[in-house]
N, C-alpha and C positions, 0 to 999 in steps of 0.2 A: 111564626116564632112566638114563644109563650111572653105572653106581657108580666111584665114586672122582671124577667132575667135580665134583661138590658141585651144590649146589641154586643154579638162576640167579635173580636177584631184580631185577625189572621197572626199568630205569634211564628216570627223570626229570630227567637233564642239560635244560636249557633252553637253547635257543641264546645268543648273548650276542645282547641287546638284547630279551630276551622275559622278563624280568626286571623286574616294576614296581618300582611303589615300595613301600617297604617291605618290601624282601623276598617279593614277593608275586607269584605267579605270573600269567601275561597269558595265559589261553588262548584269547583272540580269535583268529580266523582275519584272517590280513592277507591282502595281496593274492597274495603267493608262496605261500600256503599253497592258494590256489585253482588249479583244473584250469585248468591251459595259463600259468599265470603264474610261480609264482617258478620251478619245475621243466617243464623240456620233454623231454616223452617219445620218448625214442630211437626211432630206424629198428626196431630189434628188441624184440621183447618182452621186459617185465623191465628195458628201460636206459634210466634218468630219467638227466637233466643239469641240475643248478642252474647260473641263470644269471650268469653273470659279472659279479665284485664292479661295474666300469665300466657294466656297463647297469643297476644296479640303481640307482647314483648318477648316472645321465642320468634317469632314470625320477624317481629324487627331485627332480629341479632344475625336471623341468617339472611338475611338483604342485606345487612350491612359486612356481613362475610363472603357473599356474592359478589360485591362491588369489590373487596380486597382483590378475589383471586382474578379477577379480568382485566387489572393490569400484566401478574405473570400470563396470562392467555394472550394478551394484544402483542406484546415480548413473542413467546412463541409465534402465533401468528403472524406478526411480521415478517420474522426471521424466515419463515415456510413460505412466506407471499416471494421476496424478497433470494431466496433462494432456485424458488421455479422459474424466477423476470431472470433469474443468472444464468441457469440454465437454456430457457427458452432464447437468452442474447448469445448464450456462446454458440448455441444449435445451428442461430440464426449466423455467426458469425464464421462457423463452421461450412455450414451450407453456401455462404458467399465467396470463401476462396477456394471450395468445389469446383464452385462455378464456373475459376479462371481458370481451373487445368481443363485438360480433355478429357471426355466422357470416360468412364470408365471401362465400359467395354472399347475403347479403342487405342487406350493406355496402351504402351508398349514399349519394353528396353530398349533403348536405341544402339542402333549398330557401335559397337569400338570401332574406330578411326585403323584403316588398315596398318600392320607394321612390316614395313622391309627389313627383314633379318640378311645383311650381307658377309657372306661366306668367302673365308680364304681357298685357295685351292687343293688345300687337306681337310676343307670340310668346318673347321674352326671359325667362330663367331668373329669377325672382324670391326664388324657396326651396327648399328640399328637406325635406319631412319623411318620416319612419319611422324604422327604428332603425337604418338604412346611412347616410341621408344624400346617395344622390346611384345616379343609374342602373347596370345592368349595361353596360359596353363591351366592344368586341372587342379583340383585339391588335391587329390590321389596321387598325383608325382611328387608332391610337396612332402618335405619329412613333417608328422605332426605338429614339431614344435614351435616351427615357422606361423602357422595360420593361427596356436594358439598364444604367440607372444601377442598378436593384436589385439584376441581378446580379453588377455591378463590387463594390460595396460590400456585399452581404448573402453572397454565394455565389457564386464567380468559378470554380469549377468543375462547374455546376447541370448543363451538355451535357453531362460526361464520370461524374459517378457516377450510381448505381443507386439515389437516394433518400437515402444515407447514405454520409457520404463520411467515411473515417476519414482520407485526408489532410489535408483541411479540417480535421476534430478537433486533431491533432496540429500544423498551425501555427498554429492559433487558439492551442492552449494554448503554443505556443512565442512566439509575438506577446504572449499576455498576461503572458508571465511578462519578456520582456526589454522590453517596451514600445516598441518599434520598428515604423513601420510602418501603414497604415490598418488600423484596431479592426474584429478582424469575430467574428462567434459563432461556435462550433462547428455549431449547428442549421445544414440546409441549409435553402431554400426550400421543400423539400417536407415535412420537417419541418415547419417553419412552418405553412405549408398545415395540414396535418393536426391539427396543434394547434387550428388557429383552427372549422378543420370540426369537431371531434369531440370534444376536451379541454377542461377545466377549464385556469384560469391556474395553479392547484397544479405548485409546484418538486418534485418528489420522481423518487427513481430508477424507481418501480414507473410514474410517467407518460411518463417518458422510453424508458423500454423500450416503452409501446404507441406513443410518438410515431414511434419507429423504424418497427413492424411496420406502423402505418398508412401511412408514406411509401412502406414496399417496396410496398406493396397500390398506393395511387396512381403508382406507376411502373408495374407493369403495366396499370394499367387507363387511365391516359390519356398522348397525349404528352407530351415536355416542353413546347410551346407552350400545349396547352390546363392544364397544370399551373399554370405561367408567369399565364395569360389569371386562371384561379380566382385565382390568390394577390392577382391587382394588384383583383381584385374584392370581394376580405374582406377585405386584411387594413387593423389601424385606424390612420389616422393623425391622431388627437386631435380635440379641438372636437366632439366629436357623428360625425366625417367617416367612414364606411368605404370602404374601395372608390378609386381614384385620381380618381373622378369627381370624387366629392367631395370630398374634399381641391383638389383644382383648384378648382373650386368657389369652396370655400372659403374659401382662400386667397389666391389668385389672379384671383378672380371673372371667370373665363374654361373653357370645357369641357376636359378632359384631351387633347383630340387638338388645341390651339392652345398647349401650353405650350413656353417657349423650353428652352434645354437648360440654362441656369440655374437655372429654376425647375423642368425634371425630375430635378436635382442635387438641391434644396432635398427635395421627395419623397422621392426615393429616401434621402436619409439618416435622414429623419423618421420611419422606422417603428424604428427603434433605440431611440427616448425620447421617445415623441408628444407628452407633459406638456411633458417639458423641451425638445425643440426646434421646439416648436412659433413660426411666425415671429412670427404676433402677439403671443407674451406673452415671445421670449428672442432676438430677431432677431438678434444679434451670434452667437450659440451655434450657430443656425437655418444661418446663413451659413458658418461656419467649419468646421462636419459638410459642409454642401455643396460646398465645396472637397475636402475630403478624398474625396468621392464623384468630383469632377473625375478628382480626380490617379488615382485607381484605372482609371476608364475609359482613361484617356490611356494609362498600362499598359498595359489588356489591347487596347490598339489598335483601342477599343468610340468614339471621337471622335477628329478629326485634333489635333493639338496646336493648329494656331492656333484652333480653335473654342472649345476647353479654355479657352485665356487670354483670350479675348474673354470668355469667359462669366465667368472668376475677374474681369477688370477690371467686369464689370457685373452684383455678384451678384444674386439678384431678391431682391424686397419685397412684402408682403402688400401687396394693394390691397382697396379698402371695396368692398361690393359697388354696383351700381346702385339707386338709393332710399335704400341707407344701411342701417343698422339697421334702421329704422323697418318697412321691406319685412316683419319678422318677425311685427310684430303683425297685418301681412293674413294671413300664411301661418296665423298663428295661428285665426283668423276662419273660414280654408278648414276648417281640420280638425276646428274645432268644428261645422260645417255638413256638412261632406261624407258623416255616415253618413244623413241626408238625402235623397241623391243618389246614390251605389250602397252595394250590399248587401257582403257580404262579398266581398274579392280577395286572390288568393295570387302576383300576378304587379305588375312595374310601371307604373303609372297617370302620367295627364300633365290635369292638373289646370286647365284655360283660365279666365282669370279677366277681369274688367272696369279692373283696376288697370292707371292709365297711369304709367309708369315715371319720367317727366319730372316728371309732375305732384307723383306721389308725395316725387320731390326736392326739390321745391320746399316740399310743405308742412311737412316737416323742417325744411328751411333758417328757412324764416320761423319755425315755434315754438320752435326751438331759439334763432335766433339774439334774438329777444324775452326770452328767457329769460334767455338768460346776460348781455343787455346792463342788465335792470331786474327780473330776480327777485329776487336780492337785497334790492333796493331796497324793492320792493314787497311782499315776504315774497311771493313765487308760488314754490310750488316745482316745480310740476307743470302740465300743460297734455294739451289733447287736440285731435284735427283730424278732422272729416269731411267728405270732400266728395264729392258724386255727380250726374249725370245728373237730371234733372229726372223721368225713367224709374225713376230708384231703383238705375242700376248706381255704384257705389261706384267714385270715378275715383283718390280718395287717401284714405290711413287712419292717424293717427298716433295710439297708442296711450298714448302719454307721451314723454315729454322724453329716454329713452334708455333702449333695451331691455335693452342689457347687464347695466344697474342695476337693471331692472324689468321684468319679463315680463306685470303684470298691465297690464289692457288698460284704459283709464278709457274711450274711445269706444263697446266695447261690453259690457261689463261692470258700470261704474262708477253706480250710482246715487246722483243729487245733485237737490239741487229749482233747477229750473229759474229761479225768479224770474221776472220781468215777459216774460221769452222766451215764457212760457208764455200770456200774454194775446192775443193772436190767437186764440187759442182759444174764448176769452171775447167778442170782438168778432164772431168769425164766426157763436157761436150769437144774438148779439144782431142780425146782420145778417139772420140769417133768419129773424128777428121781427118784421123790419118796419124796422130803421135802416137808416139812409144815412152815409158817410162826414158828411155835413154836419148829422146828427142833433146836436144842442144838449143837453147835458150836466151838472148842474153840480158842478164843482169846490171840492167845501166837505166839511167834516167831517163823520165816518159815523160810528158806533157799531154794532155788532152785540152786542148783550150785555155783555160786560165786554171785546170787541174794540174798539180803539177806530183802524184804519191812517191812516197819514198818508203826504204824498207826501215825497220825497227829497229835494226841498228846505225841508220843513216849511211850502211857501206852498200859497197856494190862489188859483187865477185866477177863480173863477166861473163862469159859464154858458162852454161849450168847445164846439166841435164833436169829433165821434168823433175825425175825421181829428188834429188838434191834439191832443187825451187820449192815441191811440196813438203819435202821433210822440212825446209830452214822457214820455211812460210816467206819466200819473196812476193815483197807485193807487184813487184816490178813488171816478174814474169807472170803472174797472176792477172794484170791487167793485160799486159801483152798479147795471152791467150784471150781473154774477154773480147779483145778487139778485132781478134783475128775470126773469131767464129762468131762473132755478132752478139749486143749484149741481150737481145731477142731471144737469141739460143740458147743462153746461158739460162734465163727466163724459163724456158720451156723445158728445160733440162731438169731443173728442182721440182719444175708442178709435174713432170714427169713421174719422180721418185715418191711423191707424196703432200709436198711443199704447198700449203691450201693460202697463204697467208698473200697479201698484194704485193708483187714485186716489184719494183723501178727500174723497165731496163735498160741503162743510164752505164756510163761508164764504171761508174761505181761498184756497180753489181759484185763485181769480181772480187771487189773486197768485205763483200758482208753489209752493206749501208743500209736494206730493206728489213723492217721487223718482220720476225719468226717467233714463234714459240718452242721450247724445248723438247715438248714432246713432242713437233712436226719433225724436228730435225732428228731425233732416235729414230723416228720411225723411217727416214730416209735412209738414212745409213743403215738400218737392218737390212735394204736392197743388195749392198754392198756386202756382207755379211753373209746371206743365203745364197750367193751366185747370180744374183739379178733380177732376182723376182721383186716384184714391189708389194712395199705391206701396208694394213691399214692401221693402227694399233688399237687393241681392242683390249676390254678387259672384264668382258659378263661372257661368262659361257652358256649358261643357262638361267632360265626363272621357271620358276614352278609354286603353284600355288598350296595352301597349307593342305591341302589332301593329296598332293601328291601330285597334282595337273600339271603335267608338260607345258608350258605356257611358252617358252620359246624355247629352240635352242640352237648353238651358232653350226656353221654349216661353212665350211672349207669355203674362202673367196680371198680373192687379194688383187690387187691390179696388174698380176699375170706378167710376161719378165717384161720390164724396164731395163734391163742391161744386159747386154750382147756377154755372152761367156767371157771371150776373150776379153775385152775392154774390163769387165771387172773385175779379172786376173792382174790385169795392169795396173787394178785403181788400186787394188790389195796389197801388190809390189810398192807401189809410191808412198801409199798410208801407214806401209810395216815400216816402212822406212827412216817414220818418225818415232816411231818408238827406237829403231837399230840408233839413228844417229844425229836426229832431231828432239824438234822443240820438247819430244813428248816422252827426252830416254829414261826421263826419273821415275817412269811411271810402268817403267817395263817390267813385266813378273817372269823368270827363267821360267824356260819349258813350256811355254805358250806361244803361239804365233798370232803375235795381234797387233791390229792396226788404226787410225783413229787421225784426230785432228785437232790440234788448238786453236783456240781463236780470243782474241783480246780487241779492244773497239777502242776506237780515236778515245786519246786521252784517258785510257784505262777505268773508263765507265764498268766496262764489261767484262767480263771473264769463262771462257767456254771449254771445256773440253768433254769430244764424246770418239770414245774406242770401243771397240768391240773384239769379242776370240769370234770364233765359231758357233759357240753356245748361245753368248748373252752379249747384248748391245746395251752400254751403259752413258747416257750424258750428265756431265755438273756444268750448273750457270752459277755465277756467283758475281754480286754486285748491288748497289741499297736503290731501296723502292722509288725513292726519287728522285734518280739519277746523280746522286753525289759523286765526284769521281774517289776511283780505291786509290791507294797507295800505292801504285804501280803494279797493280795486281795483273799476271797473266796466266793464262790460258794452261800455260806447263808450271804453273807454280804451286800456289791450291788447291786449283781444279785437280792437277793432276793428281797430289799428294792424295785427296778424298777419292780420288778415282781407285786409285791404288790401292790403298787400304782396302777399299770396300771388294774391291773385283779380285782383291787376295784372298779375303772370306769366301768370295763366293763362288769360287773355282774349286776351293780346296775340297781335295779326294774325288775330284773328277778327270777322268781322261782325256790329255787335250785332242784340242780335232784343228787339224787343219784348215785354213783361209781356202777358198775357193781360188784354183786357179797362183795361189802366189808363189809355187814353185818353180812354177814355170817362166816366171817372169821375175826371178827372185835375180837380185841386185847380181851380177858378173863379178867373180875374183878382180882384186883390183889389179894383176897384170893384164887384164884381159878389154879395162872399162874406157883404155885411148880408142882402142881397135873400134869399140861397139860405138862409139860415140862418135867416131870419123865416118861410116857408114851411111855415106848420102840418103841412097836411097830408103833404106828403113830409117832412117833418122832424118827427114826434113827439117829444116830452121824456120821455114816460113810456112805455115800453114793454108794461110789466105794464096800464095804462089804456085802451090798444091792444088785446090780446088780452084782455080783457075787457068791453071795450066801455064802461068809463068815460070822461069826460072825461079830455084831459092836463091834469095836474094840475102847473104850471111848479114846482118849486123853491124853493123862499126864499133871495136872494140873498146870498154871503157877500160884502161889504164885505172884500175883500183886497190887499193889493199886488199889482200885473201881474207878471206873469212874466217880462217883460222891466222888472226893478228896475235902479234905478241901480248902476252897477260898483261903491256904497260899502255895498250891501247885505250882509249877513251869511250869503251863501252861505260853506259850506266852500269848502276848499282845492283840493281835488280840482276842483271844478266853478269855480273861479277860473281852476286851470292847463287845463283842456281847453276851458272855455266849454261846456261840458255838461251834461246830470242824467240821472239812472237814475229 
């Protein structure tokens, strides 16, 4: 170093601005302090150039223009980060309730729930059971306007989405929230659909996300018509109904491919709130939905306007079916029988029955309307009706006084004791012991032990012939005979004829004391009625399944004769007898030959009568489900009256036919009836002397008042007002 410059000492001048705080030096490199930035290297080697104060203040303004726009960029970027984590969750969310259905390739419609379509015996709808209510239809049978009331009103743009329509969505929720407008769901139809196939009724998001994925699934796998076809075939519209069949049906008691565009309106609104607008139980409500279903189609240009207002001036009405209620207790009948008849089925069945449609109305009409004119009156609260074929096909069935209120069935179900209905039973084993209609009898006071019966009028006529005992119903000679041919026989006699129920054979027998059901005892007495054959009663002729399969069909059987010709000539003569001049003459129709029985039970619990022509064997029970006693109700008084009425419809404009056998044995001229009735040998008094080969041993006569006593006698009331006895 040169002496005399003095020693140089290292200068730390700091530019201005490189200066912290604090006095504190900043020896960060900025950006001019970097190669190519604040200094640019001259042409020649050695010559830097700092760059000029103005570029260095253009260079700050767009850094500090830079820093402005990356808050709008961090804003979008969020929004985009934030967006895809939405996405990627709902994928993710998507993909999880995937998870819980079944794979997709092994997804599949599930079977509809087989339905019994049951058919009267001209072919007409009478019921539907299983758990839809009514057949599979096509679209194609459907008149157009029916399939598209659903989509006016459920989903008016079902042709243009993909299963899931989020415009739908959003003017549903804009409809619900300003209330303007016809009310529609957000759900599309195929939703729907998918709910009904594959979900629980559970409200919840995690169901509605699979309701979604199953609609996309049913949009590719089928078209919109066969979508459409499915929906109108599950989904429910109240009363038991699935499916539009039924509901027409139902309803309207007509098939889905006859309904007017009123009542395709009524439908189509009714799947919104099946309870609440169902027509039979809220018809005003029922109505006012179906308009609004109008006015939607007339929108979407789905009916002309004048159709529209023709159908608004004439909305539809639930109508009753054909038979009435009552029609229910047959179907009921079918289904308790039919696993009888085929084995297991996964498809729909058509059910052919012996039930006549008219007929069936008619014996409604008649007990219902008995009912409601003298139940009261009578204390009757209940009633029951069988009538059938002399064959044992069942032509009418009424199971009580109105099925709405009561689904149990008293005709076949209901056991009650029969009362003196029951003695024919009694007569018949006595007939084939050797009595005749004009067998002599007598009419006096019994004792069995500490039993001691008496007759219904408390008199006793004396020596009686059969014929006279069965038309006046003495219980006397009733027991008399029971005694004499064993109450074992008597027993064996009924299950003979049909009689399936437990008997007691007990003194009693003879007067009815053992429960029956009504329709065991029609179906006896048709044996009587056909000449002696015994029947079973039946009422499915055939089944067959929805293509047409033979599945069953009935085939001639019956339990072969149970009555000796002649002995049922003789039962024929004794039972015509009470129509000629017995309990049963109120109920007698000119120009028919017909015969039957009344029966009335200790303390007028019960009340029975069952006659028959040739053609049709008809029973009425009548009396309250808890055994209340009637109002002295018998056998020839109600019953009869319902019998009558009913078997006066249901003969008329047929030709009568003769009783088996009751010509022949028809009641003697009365100059003729001392002669026949002195006649030891054809006419025994002692039966049991007979089949043992003792003398008849006659009776000891009871000193009584005649049966026909002066009008000042001390008959009840009852038998004053009818001129009657039980």
């Amino acid at each position: 170093m040169a002496k005399g410059r003095g020693r140089m000492e290292p200068n730390f001048d700091v530019p201005e601005g490189r200066v912290r705080d604090r006095g504190e030096l900043d020896l960060r490199l900025s950006r001019d302090d970097r190669a190519g930035t604040g200094e640019r290297v001259g042409k020649r080697a050695g010559e830097t150039t700092r760059a000029p104060a103005k570029t260095t203040a253009r260079r700050s303004l767009k850094k500090s223009g830079r820093r402005r726009r990356s808050w709008l960029g961090r804003i979008v970027y969020g929004t985009v980060v934030l967006g895809l984590w939405a996405v990627i969750g709902i994928a993710g969310l998507i993909a999880y309730h995937a998870s819980q259905l079944p794979p997709i390739d092994q997804l599949a419609v599930p079977k509809r729930p087989p339905n019994i379509a049951i058919l009267a015996s001209d072919g007409s709808l009478l019921a539907n059971r299983g758990e839809t209510g009514g057949r599979v239809v096509s679209i194609k049978e459907l008149p157009p306007y029916l399939p598209r009331a659903f989509v006016a009103i459920e989903d008016r743009r079902f042709y243009q989405h993909f299963g899931v329509d989020p415009v739908g969505i959003l003017r549903a929720i804009g409809q619900n929230l300003t209330r303007r407008g016809v009310a529609q769901g957000g759900s599309t139809l195929t939703q729907q659909l998918a709910k009904n196939l594959f979900l629980t009724p559970e409200r919840s998001a995690s169901r509605k996300i699979q309701e979604a994925i199953l609609a996309l699934w049913l949009e590719h796998k089928y078209s919109k018509d066969e979508i459409l076809e499915l929906y109108l075939n599950r989904v429910y519209f109240g009363a038991g109904a699935y499916g539009v069949e039924a509901a027409a049906q139902r309803y309207f008691g007509k098939p889905a491919k006859e309904v007017s565009l009123a009542q395709a309106a009524m439908l189509g609104g009714l799947v919104q709130a099946p309870s609440r607008l169902a027509p039979n139980r809220n018809l005003p409500a029922a109505q006012a939905r179906a308009a609004q279903v109008l006015a939607a189609m007339q929108e979407l240009g789905f009916v002309p306007a004048q159709d529209a207002k023709v159908a608004l001036a004439q909305p539809a009405r639930p109508a009753n079916a054909r038979g009435g209620g009552s029609a229910n207790y047959v179907a009921d009948l079918v289904m308790d029988v039919l696993d009888d008849y085929v084995g297991k089925f996964d498809t729909d069945i058509t059910v052919q029955t012996t039930v006549d449609t008219s007929l069936q109305a008619l014996a409604e009409k008649a007990l219902t309307d008995e009912l409601n004119a003298k139940g009261t009156r009578f204390n009757v609260g209940q009633g029951a009706l069988v009538s059938m074929r002399p064959d044992g096909a069942i032509r009418a069935l009424i199971g009580g006084r109105d099925y709405a209120q009561s689904q149990f069935n008293r005709a076949t179900t209901a056991k009650r004791q029969p009362g003196s209905s029951f003695k024919p039973f009694v007569y018949l084993a006595a007939v084939e012991h050797g009595a005749t209609p004009e067998t002599v009898k007598d009419d006096a006071p019994i004792r069995i032990g500490n039993w001691a019966p008496e007759n219904y009028s408390h008199r006793y006529d004396g020596p009686v012939t059969l014929r006279t005992a069965l038309a006046h119903s003495l219980n006397t000679v009733a027991v008399r005979l029971g005694q004499e041919v064993g109450p074992k026989t008597v027993v064996q006699t009924a299950q003979r004829l049909g009689i399936t129920s437990p008997l007691q054979a007990n003194g009693s027998i003879a007067l009815g004391t053992s429960e029956v059901t009504l329709l065991e005892m029609v179906g006896a007495y048709g044996a009587f009625a056909n000449g002696g054959t015994g029947v079973i009663p039946y009422v499915v002729t055939s089944v067959k399944s929805a293509a047409g399969k033979v599945l069953y069909k009935r085939s001639e059987n019956g339990l072969g004769r149970v009555i000796d010709a002649n002995a049922d000539g003789m039962m024929n003569a004794m039972m015509h007898e009470t129509f000629a001049s017995g309990t049963a003459k109120k109920a007698d129709i000119p120009g028919w030959e017909l015969a039957g029985k009344t029966g009335t039970t200790q303390d007028f619990r019960d009340a029975w009568f069952i006659g028959y022509s040739g053609t049709l064997v008809t029973g009425i029970w009548l009396g309250n489900d808890d055994g209340e006693l009637t109002k002295k109700v018998t056998g020839g008084t109600l019953p009869a009256e319902i019998w009558k009425t009913y078997m006066t419809q249901a003969l008329k404009g047929q030709n009568p036919v003769p009783l088996p056998g009751l010509n022949r044995w028809r009641k003697p001229p009365p100059e003729t009836t001392a002669s026949v009735a002195s006649a030891a040998p054809s006419a025994p008094t002692d039966i049991l002397g007979q089949i043992f080969g003792d003398p008849a041993t006659p009776a000891p006569r009871q000193q009584a008042p005649s049966r026909r006593a002066p009008a000042k006698d001390d008959r009840n009331f009852v038998e004053k007002l009818f001129g009657i006895g039980e």
